[in-house]
C-alpha positions as CSV (number, residue, x, y, z in Angstrom):
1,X,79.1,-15.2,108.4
2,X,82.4,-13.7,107.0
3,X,81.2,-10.7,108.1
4,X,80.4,-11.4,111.4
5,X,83.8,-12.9,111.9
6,X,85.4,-10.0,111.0
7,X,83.6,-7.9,113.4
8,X,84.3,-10.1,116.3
9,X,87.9,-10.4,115.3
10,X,87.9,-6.3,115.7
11,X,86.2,-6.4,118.9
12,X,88.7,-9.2,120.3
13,X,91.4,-6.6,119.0
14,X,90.1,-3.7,120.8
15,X,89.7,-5.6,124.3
16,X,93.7,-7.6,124.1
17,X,96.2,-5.7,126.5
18,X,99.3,-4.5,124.5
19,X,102.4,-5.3,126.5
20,X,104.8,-3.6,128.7
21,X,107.5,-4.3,126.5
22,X,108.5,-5.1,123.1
23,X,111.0,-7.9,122.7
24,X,113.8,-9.0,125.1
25,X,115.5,-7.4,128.1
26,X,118.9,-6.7,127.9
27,X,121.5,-7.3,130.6
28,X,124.6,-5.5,130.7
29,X,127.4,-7.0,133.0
30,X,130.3,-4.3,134.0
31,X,133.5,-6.0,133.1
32,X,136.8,-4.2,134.6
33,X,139.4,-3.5,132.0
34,X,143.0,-3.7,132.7
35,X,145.1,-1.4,130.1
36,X,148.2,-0.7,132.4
37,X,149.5,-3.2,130.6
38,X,149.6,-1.9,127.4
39,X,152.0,0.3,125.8
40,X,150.6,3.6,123.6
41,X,152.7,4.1,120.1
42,X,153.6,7.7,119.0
43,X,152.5,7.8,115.6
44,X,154.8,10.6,114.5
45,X,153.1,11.5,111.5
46,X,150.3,12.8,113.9
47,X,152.9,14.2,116.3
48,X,154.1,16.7,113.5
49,X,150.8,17.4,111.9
50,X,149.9,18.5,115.5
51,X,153.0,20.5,116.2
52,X,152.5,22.3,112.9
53,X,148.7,22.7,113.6
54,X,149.9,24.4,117.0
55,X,152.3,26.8,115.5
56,X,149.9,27.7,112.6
57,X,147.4,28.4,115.5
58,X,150.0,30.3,117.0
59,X,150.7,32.4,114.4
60,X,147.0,33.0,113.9
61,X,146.5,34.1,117.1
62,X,149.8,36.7,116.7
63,X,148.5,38.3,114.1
64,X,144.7,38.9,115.1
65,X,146.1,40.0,118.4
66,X,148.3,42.7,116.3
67,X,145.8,44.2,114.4
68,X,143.7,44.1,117.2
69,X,146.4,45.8,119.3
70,X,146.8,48.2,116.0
71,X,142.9,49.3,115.9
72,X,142.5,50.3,119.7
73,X,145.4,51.9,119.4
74,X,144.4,53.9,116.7
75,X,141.0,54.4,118.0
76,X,142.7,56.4,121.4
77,X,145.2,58.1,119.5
78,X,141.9,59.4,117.8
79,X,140.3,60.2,121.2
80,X,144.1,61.9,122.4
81,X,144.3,64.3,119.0
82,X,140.3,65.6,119.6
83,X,141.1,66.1,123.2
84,X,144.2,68.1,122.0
85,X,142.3,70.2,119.5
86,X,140.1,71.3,121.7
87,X,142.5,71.9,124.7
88,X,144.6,74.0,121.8
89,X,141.5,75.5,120.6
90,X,140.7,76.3,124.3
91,X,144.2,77.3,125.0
92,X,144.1,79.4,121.6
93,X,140.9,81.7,123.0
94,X,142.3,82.0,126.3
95,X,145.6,83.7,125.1
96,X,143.5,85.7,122.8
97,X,141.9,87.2,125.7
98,X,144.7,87.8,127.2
99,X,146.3,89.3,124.1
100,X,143.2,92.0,124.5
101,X,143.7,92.5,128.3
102,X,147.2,93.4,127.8
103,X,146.2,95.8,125.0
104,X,143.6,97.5,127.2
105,X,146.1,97.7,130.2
106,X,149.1,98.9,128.0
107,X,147.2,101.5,126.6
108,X,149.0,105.0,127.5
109,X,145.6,106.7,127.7
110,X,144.8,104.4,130.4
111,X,148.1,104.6,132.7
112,X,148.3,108.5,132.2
113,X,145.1,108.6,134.0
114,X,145.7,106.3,136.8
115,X,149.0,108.3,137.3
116,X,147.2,111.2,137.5
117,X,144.6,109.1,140.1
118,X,147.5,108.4,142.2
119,X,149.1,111.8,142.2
120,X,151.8,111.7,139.8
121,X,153.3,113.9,137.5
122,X,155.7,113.9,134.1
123,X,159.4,114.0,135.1
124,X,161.1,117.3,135.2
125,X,164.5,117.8,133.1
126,X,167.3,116.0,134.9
127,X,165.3,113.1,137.0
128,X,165.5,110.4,133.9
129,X,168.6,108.4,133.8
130,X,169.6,106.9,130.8
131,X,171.3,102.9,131.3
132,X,173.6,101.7,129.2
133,X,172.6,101.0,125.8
134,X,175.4,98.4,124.4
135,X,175.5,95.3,126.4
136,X,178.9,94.4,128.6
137,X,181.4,92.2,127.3
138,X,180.3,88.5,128.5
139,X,184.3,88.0,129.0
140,X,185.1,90.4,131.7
141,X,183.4,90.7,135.0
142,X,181.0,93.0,135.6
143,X,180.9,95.5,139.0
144,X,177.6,96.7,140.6
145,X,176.4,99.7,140.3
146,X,173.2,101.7,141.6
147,X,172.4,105.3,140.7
148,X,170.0,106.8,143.7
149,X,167.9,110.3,142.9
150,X,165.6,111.5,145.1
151,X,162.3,113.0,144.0
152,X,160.3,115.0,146.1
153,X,156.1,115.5,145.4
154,X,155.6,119.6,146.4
């Protein structure tokens, strides 16, 4: 009999609805709260602790902003010297080249020839003029001068 108790006190279990909710509703009522009245304290202990937080933030900030300021800095002037090098090294091969092209176009081998191209020949005795030599005093004015030969090509 126990037994069969039992089982129909699991079957009465199984068919009970549970409910919608557990325990009681709660109302809330909005209540308006009037605080115009009341007058706010300055606890200066927390006034300075906050002034002292502020300029310890402050600080802070000034001196991460520095070295940041200090690496980017550093990181162009980087960027500007390797530019610089290689303009300079650029700059360096250029007037090299240049050195050579004067070299080839100075040489006397070369001129003598393109002299003789254009119909030229070595002066004769008496068609060089030789200038002054020492320099004129800087004090004194100096007059104008022109010396005029004429060479004629037989």
């Amino acid at each position: 009999m126990a037994s069969a108790a039992v089982a129909i006190q699991g079957t009465v279990h199984s068919r009970r609805r549970k409910p919608c909710w557990t325990g009681t509703p709660e109302i809330y009522f909005a209540k308006p709260i009037d605080n115009s009245r009341l007058i706010k304290l300055e606890d200066p202990r927390r006034s300075r602790e906050m002034r002292q937080f502020g300029v310890a933030l402050g600080c802070l900030f000034l001196l991460v902003m520095t070295y940041t300021w200090q690496h980017f800095k550093a990181i162009e002037y980087g960027y500007k010297i390797e530019f610089m090098k290689s303009e300079r090294n650029g700059l360096s091969e250029l007037n090299r080249t240049l050195r050579l092209e004067e070299a080839s176009l100075r040489s006397p081998d070369r001129i003598d020839r393109l002299a003789r191209q254009y119909g030229m020949q070595p002066p004769q005795a008496g068609q060089v003029i030789r200038m002054e030599s020492a320099p004129p005093d800087a004090s004194r004015p100096v007059m104008a001068s022109a010396a005029v030969s004429v060479v004629s090509v037989p």
